[in-house]
PDB file of N, CA, C and O in Angstrom:
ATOM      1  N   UNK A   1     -13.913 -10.940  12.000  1.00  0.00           N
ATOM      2  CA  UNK A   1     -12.491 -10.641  11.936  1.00  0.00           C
ATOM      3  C   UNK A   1     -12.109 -10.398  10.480  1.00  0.00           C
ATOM      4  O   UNK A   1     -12.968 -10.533   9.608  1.00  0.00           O
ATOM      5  N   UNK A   2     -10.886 -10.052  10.184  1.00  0.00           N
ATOM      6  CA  UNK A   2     -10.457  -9.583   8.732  1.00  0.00           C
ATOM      7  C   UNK A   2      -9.154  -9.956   9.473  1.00  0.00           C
ATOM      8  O   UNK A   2      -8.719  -9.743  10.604  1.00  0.00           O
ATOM      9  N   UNK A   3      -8.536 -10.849   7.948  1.00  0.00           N
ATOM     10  CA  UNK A   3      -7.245 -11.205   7.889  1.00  0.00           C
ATOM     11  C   UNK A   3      -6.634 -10.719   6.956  1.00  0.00           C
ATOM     12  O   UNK A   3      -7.037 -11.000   5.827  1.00  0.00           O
ATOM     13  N   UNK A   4      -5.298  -9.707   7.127  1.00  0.00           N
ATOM     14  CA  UNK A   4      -4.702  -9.533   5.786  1.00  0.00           C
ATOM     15  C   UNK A   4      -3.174 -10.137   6.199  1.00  0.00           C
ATOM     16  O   UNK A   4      -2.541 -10.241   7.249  1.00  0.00           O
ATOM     17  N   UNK A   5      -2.931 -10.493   4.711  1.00  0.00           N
ATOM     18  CA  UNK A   5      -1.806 -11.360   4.390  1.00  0.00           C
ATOM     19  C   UNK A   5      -0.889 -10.234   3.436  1.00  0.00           C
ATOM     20  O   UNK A   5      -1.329  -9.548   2.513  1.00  0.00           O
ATOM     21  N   UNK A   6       0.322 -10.266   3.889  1.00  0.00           N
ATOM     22  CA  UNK A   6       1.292  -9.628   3.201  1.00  0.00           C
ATOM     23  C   UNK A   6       2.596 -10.237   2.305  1.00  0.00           C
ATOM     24  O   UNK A   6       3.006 -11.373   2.542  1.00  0.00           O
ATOM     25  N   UNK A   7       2.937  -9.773   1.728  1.00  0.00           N
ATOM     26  CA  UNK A   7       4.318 -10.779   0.741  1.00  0.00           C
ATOM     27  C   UNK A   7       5.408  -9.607   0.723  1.00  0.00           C
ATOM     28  O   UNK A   7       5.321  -8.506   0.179  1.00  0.00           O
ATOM     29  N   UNK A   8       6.439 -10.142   1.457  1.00  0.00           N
ATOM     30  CA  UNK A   8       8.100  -9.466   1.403  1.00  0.00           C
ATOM     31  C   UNK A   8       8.542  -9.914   0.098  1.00  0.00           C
ATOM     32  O   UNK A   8       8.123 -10.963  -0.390  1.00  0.00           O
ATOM     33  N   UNK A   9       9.741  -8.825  -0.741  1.00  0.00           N
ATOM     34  CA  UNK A   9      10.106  -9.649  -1.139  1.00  0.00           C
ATOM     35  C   UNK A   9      11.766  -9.237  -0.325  1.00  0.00           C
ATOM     36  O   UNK A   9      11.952  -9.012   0.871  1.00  0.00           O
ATOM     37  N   UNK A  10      12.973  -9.248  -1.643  1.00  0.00           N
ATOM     38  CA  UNK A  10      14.160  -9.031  -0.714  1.00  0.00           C
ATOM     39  C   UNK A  10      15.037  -7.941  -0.761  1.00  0.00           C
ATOM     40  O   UNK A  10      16.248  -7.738  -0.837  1.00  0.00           O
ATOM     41  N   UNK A  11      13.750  -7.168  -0.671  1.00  0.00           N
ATOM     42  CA  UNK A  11      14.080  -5.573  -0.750  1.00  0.00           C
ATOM     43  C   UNK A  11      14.390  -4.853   0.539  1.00  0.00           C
ATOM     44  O   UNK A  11      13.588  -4.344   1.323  1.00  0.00           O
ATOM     45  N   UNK A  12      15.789  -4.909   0.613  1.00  0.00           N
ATOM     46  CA  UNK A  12      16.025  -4.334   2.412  1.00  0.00           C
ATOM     47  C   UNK A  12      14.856  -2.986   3.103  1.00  0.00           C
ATOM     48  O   UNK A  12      14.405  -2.882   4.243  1.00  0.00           O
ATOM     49  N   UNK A  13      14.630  -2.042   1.800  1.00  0.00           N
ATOM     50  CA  UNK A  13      14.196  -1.022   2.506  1.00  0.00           C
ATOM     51  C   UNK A  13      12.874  -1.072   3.187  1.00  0.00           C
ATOM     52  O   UNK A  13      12.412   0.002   3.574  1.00  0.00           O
ATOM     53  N   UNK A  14      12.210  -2.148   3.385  1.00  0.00           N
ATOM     54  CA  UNK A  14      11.253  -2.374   4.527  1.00  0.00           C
ATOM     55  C   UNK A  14      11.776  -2.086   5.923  1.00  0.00           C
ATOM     56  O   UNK A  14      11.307  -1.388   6.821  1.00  0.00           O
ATOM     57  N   UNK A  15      12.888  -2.827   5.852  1.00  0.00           N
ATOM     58  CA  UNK A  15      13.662  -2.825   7.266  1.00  0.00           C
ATOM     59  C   UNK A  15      13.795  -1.819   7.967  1.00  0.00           C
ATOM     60  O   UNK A  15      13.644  -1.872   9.187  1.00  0.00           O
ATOM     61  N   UNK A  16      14.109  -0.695   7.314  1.00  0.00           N
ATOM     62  CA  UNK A  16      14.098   0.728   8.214  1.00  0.00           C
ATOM     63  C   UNK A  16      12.927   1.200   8.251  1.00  0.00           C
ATOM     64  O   UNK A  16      13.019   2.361   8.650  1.00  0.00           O
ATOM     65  N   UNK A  17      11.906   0.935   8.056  1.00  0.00           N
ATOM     66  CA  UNK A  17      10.428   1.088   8.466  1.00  0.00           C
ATOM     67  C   UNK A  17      10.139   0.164   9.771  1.00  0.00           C
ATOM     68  O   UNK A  17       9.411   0.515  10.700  1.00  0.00           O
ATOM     69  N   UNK A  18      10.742  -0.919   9.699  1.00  0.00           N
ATOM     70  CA  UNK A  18      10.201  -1.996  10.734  1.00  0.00           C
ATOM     71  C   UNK A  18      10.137  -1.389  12.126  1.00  0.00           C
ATOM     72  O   UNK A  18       9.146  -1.249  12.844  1.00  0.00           O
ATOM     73  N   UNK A  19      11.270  -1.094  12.332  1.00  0.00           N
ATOM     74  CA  UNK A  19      10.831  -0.634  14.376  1.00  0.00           C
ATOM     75  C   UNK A  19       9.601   0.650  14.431  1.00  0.00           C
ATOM     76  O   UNK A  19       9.068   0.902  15.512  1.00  0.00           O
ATOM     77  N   UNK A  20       9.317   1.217  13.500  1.00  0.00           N
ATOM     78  CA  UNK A  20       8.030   2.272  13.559  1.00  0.00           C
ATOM     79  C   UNK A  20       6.708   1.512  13.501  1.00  0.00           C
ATOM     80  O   UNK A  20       5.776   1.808  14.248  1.00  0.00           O
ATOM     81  N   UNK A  21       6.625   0.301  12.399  1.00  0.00           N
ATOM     82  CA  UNK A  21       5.936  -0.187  12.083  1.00  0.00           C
ATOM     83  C   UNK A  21       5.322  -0.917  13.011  1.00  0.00           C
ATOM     84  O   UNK A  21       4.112  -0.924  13.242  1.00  0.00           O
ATOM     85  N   UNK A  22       6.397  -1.710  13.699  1.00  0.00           N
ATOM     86  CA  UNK A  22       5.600  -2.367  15.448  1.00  0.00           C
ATOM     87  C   UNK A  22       5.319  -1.735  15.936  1.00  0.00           C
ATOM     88  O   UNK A  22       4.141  -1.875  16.266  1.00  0.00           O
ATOM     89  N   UNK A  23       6.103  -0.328  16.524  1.00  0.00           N
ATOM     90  CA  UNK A  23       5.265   0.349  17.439  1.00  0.00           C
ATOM     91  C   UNK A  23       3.625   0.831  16.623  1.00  0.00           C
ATOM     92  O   UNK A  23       2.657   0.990  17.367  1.00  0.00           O
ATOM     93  N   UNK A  24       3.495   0.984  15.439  1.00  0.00           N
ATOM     94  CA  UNK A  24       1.911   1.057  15.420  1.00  0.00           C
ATOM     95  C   UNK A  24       1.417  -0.357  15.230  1.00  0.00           C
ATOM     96  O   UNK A  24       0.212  -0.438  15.470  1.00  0.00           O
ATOM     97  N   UNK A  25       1.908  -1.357  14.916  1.00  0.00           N
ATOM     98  CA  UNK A  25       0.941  -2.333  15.363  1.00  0.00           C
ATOM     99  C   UNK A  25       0.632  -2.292  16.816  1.00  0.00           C
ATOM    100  O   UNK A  25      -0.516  -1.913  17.050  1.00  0.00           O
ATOM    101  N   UNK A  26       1.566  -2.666  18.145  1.00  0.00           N
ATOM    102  CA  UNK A  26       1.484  -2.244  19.140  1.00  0.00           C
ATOM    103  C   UNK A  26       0.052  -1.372  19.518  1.00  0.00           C
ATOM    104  O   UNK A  26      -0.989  -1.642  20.117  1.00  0.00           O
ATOM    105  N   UNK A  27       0.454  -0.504  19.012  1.00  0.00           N
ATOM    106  CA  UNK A  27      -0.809   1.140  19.232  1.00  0.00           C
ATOM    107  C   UNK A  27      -2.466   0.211  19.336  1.00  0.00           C
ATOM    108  O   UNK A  27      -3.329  -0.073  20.167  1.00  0.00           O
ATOM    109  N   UNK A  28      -2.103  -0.004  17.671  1.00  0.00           N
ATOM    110  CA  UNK A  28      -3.493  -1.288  17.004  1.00  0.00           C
ATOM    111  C   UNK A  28      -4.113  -2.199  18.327  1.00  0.00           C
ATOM    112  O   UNK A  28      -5.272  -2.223  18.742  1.00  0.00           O
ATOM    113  N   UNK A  29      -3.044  -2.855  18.774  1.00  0.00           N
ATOM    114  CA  UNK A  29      -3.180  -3.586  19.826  1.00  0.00           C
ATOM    115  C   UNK A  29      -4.275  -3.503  21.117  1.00  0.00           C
ATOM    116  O   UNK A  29      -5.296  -4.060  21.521  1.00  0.00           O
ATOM    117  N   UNK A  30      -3.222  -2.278  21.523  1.00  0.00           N
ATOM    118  CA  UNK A  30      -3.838  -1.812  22.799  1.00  0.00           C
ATOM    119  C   UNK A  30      -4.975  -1.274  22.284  1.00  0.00           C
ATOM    120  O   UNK A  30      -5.785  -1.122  23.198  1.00  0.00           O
ATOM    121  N   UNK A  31      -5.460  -0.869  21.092  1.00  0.00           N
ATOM    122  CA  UNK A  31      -7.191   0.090  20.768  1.00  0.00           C
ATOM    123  C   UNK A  31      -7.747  -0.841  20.912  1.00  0.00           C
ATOM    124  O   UNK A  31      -8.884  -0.657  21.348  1.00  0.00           O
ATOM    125  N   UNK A  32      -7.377  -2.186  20.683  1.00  0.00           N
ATOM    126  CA  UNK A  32      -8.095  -3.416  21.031  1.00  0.00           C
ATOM    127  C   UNK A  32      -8.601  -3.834  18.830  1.00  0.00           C
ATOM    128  O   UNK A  32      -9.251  -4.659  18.187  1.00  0.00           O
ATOM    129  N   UNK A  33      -7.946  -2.892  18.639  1.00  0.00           N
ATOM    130  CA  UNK A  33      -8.049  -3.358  16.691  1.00  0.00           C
ATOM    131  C   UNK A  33      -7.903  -4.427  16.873  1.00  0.00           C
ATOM    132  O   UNK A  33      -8.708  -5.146  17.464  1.00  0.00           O
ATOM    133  N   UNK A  34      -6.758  -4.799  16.371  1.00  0.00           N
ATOM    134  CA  UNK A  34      -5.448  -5.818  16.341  1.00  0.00           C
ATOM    135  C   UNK A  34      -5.393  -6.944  17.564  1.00  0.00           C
ATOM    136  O   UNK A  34      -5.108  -6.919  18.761  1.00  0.00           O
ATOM    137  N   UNK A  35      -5.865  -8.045  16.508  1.00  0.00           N
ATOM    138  CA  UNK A  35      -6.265  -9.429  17.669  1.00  0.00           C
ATOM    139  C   UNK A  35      -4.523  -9.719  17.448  1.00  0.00           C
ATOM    140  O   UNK A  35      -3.756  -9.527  18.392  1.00  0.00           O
ATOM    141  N   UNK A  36      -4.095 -10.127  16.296  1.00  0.00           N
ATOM    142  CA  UNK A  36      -2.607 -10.447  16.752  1.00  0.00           C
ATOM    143  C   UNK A  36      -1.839 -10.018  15.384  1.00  0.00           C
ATOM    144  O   UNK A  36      -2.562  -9.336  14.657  1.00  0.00           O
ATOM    145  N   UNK A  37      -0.628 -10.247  14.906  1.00  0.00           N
ATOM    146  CA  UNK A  37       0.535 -10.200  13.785  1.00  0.00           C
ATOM    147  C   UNK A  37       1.314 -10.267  14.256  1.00  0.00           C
ATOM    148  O   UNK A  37       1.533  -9.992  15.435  1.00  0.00           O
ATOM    149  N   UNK A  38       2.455 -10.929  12.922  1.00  0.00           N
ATOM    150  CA  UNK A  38       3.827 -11.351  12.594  1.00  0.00           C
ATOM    151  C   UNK A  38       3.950 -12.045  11.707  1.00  0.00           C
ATOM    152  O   UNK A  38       3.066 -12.745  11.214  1.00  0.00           O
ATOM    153  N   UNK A  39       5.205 -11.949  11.327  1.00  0.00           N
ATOM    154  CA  UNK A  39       5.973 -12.627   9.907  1.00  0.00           C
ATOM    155  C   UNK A  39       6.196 -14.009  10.188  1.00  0.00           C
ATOM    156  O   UNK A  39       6.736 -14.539  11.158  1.00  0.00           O
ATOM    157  N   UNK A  40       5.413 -14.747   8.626  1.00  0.00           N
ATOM    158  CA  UNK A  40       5.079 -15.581   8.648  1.00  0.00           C
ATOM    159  C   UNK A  40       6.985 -16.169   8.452  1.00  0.00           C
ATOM    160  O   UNK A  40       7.786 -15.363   7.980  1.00  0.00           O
ATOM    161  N   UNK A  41       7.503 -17.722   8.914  1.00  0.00           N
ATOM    162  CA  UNK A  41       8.477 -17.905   9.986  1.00  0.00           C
ATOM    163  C   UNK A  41      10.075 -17.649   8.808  1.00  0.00           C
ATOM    164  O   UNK A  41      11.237 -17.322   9.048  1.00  0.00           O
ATOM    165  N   UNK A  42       9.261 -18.030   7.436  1.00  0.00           N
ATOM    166  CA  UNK A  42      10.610 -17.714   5.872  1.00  0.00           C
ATOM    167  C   UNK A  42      10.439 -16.153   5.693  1.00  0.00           C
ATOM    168  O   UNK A  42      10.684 -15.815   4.535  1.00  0.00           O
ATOM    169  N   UNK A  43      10.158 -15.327   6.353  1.00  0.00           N
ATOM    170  CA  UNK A  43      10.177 -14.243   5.943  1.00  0.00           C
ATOM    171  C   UNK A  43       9.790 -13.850   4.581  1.00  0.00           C
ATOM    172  O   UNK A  43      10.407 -13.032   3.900  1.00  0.00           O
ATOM    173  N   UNK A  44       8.858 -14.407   4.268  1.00  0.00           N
ATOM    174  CA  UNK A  44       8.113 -14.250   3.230  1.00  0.00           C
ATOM    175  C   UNK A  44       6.916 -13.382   2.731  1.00  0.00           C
ATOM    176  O   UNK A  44       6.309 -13.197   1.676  1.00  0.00           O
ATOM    177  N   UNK A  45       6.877 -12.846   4.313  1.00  0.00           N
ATOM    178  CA  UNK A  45       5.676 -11.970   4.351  1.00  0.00           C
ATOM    179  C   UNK A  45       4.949 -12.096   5.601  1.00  0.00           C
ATOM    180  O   UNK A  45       5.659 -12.669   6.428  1.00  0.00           O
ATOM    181  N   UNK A  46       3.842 -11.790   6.046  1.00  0.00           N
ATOM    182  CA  UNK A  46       3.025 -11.606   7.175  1.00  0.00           C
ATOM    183  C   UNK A  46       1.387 -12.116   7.372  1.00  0.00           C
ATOM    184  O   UNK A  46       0.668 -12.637   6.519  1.00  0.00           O
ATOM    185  N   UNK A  47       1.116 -11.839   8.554  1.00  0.00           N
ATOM    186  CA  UNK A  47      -0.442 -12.314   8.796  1.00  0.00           C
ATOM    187  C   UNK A  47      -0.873 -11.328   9.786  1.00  0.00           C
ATOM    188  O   UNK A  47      -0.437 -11.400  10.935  1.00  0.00           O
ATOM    189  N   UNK A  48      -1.814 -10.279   9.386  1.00  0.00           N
ATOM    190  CA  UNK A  48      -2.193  -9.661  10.887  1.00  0.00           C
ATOM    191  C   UNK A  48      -3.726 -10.192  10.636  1.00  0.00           C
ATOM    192  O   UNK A  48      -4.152 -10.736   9.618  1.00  0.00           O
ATOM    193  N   UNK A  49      -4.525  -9.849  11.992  1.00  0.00           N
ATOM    194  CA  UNK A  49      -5.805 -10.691  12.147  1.00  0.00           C
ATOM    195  C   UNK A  49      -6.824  -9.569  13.340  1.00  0.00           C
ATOM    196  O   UNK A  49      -7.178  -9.750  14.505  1.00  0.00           O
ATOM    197  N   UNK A  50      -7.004  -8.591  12.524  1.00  0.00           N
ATOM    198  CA  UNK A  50      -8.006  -7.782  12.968  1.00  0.00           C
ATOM    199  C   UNK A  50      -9.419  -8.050  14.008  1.00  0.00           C
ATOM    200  O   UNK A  50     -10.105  -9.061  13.855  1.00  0.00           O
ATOM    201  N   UNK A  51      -9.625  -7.378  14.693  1.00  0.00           N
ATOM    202  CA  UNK A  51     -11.024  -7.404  14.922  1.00  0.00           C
ATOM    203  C   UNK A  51     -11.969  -6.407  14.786  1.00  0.00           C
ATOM    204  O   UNK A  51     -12.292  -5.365  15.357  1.00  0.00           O
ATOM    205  N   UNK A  52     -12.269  -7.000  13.943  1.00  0.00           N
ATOM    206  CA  UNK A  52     -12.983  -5.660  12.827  1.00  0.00           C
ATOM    207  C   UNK A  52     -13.816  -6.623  11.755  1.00  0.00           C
ATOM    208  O   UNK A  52     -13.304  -7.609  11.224  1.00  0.00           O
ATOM    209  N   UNK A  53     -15.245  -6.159  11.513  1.00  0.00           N
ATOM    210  CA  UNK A  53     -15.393  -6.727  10.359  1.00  0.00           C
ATOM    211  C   UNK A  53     -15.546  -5.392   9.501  1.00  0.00           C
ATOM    212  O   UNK A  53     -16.467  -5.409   8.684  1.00  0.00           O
ATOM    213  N   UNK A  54     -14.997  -4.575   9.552  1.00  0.00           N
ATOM    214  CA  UNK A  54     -15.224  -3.021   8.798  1.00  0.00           C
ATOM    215  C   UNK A  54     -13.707  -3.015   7.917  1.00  0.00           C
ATOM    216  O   UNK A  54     -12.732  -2.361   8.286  1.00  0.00           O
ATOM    217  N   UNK A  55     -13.739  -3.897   6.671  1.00  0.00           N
ATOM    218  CA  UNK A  55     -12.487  -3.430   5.577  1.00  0.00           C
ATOM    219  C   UNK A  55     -12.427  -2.289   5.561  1.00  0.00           C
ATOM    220  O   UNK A  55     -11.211  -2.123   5.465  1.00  0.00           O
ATOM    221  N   UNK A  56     -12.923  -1.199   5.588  1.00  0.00           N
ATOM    222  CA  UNK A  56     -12.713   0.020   5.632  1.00  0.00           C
ATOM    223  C   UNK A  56     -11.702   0.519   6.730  1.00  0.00           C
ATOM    224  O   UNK A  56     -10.558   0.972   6.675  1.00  0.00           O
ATOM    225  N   UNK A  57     -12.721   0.213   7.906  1.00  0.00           N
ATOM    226  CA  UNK A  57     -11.691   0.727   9.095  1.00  0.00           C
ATOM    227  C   UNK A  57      -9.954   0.012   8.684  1.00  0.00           C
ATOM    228  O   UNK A  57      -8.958   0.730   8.771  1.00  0.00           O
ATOM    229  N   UNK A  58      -9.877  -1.350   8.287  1.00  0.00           N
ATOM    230  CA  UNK A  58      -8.674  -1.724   8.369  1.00  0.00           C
ATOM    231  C   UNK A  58      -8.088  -0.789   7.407  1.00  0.00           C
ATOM    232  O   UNK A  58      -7.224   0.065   7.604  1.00  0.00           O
ATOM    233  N   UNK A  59      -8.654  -1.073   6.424  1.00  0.00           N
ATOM    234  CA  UNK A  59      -7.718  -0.155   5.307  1.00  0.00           C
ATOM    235  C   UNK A  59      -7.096   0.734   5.719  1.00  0.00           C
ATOM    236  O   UNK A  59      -5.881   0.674   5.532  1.00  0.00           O
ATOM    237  N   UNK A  60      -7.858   2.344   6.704  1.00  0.00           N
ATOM    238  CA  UNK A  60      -8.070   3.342   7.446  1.00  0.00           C
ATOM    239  C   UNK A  60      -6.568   2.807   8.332  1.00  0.00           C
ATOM    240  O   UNK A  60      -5.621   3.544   8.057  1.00  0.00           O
ATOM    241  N   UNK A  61      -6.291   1.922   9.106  1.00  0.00           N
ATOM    242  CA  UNK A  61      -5.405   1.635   9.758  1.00  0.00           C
ATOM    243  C   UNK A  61      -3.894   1.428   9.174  1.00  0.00           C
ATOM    244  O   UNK A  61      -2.871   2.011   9.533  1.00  0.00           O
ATOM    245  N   UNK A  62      -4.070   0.317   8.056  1.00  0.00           N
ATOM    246  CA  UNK A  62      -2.946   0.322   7.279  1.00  0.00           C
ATOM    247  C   UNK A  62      -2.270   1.169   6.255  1.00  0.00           C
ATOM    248  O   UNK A  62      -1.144   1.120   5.759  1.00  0.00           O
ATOM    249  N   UNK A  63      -3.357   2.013   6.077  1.00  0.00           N
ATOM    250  CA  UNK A  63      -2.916   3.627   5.351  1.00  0.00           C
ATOM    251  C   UNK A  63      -2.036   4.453   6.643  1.00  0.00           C
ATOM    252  O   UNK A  63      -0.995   4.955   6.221  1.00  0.00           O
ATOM    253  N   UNK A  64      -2.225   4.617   7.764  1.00  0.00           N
ATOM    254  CA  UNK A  64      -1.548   5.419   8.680  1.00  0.00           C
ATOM    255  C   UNK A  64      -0.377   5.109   9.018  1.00  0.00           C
ATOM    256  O   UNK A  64       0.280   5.818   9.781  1.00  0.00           O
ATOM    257  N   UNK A  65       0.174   3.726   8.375  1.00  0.00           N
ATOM    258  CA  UNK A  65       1.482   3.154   8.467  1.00  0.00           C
ATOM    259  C   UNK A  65       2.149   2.898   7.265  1.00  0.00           C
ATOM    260  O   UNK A  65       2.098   1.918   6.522  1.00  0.00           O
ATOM    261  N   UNK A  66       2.966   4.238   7.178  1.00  0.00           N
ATOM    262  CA  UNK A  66       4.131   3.499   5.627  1.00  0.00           C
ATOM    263  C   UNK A  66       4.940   2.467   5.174  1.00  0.00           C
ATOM    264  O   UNK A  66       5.526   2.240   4.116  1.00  0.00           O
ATOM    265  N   UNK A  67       4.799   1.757   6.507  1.00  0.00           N
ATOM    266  CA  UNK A  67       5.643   0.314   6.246  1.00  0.00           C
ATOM    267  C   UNK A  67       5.491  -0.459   4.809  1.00  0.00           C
ATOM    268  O   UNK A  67       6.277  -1.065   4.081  1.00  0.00           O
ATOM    269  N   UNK A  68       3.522  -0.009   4.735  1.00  0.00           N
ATOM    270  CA  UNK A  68       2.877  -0.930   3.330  1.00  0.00           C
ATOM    271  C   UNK A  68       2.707   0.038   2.315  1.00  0.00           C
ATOM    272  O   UNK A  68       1.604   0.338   1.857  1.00  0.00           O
ATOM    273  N   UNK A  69       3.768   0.527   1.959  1.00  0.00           N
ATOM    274  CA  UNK A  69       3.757   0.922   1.008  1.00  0.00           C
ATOM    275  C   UNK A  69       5.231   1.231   0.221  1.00  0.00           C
ATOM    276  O   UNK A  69       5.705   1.637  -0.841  1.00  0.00           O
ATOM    277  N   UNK A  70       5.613   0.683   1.677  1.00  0.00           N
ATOM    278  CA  UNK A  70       7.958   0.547   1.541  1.00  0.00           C
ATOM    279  C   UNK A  70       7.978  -0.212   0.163  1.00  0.00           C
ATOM    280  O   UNK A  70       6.908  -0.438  -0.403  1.00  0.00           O
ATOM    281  N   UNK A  71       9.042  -0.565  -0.327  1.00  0.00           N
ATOM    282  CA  UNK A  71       9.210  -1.149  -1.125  1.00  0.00           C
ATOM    283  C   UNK A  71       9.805  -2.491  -0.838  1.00  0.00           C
ATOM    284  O   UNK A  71      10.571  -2.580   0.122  1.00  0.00           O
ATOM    285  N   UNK A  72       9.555  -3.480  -1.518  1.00  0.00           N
ATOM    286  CA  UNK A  72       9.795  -4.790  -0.981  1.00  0.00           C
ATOM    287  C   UNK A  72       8.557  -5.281   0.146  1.00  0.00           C
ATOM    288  O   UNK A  72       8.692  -6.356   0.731  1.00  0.00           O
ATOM    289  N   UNK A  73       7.396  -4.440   0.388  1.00  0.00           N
ATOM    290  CA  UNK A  73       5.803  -4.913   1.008  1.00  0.00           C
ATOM    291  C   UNK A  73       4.787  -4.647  -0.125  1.00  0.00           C
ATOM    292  O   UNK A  73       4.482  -3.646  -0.773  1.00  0.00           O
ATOM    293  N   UNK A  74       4.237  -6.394  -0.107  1.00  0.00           N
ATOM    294  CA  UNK A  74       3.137  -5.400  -0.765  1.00  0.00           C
ATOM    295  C   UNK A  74       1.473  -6.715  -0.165  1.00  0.00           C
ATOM    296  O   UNK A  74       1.445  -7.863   0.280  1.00  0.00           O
ATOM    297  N   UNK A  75       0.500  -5.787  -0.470  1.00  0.00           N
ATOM    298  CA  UNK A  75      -0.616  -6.263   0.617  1.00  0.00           C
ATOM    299  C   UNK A  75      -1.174  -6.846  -0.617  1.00  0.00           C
ATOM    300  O   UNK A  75      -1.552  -6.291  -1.649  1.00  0.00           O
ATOM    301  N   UNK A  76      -1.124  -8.737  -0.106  1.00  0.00           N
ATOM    302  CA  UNK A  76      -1.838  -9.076  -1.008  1.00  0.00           C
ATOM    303  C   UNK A  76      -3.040  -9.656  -0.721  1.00  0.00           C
ATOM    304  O   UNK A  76      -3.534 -10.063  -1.773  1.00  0.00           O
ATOM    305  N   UNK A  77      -3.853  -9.919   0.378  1.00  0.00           N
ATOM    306  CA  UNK A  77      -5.637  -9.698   0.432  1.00  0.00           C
ATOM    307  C   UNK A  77      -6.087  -9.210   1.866  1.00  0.00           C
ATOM    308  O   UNK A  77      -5.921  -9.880   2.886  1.00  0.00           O
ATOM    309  N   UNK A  78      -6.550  -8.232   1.831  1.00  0.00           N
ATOM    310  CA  UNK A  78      -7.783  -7.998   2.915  1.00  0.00           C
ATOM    311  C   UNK A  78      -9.211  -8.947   2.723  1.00  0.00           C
ATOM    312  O   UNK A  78     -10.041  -8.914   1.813  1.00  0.00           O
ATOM    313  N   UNK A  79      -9.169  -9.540   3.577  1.00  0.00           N
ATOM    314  CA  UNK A  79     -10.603 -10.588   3.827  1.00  0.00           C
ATOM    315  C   UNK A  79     -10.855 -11.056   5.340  1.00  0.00           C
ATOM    316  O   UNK A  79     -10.140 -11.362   6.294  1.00  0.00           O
ATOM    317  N   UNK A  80     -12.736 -10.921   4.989  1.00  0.00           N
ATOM    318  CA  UNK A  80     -13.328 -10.899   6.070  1.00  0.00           C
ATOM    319  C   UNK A  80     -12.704 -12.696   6.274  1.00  0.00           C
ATOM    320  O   UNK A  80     -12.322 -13.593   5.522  1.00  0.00           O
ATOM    321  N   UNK A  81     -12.909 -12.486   7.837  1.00  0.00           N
ATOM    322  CA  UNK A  81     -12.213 -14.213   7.955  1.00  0.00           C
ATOM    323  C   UNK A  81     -13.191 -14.637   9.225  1.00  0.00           C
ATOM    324  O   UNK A  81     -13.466 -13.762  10.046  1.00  0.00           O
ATOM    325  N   UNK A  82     -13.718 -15.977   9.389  1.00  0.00           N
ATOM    326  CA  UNK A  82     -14.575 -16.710  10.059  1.00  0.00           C
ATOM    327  C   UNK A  82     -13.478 -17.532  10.931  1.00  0.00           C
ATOM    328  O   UNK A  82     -12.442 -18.065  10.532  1.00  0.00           O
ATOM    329  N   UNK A  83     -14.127 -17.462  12.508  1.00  0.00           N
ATOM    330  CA  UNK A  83     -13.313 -18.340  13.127  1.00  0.00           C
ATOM    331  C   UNK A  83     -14.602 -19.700  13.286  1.00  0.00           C
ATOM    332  O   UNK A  83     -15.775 -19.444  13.559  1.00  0.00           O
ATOM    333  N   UNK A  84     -14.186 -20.821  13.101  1.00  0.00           N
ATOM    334  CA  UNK A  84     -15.110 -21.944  12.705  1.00  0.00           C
ATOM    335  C   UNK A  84     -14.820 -22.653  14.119  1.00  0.00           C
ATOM    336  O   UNK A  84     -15.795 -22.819  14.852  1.00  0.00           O
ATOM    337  N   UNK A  85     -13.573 -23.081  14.555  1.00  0.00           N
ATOM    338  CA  UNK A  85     -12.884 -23.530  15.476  1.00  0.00           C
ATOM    339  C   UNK A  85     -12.019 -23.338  16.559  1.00  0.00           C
ATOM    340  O   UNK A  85     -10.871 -23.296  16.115  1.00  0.00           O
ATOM    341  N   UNK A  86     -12.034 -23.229  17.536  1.00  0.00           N
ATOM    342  CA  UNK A  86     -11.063 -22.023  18.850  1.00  0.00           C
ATOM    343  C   UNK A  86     -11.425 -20.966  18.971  1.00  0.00           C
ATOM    344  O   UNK A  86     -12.578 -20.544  18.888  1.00  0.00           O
ATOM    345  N   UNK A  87     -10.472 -20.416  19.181  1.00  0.00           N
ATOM    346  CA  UNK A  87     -10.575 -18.712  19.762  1.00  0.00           C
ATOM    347  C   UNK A  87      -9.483 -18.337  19.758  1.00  0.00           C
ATOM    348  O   UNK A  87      -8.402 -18.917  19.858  1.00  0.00           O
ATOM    349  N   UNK A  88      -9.858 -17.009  19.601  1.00  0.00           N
ATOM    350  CA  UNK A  88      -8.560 -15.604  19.627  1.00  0.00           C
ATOM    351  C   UNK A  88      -8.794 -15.038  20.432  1.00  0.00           C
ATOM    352  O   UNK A  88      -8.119 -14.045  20.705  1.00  0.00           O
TER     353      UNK A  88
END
């Protein structure tokens, strides 16, 4: 899996990106990419959680969405991530 973590800050113009932006997470979803995401609960930023161990492909994914690149988003790590305990 690959987890990337995002940081808002309190720059409205994300917001008018947002309803486009779910519908391609959504998309992500159903390809079966995208194990899950959402904003972490202070609006501080986000967690999506790929299934993918190909940083590339993710990258490839989060380039096709301008949300991350709005102002007030910015992507602060793509990393491969180990599930040790449970399941997704």
């Amino acid at each position: 899996m690959i987890a990337v973590i995002t940081a808002f800050s309190d720059d409205p113009a994300r917001l008018e990106l947002r309803p486009r932006h779910r519908e391609l997470l959504q998309g992500l979803h159903e390809r079966g990419l995208l194990a899950a995401a959402g904003p972490f609960e202070d609006q501080s930023g986000a967690l999506l959680l790929f299934h993918s161990d190909d940083v590339d492909e993710v990258k490839a994914a989060l380039a096709e969405d301008p949300y991350y690149e709005a102002p007030g988003v910015r992507v602060v790590t793509i990393q491969p991530w180990t599930v040790v305990a449970g399941s997704l």
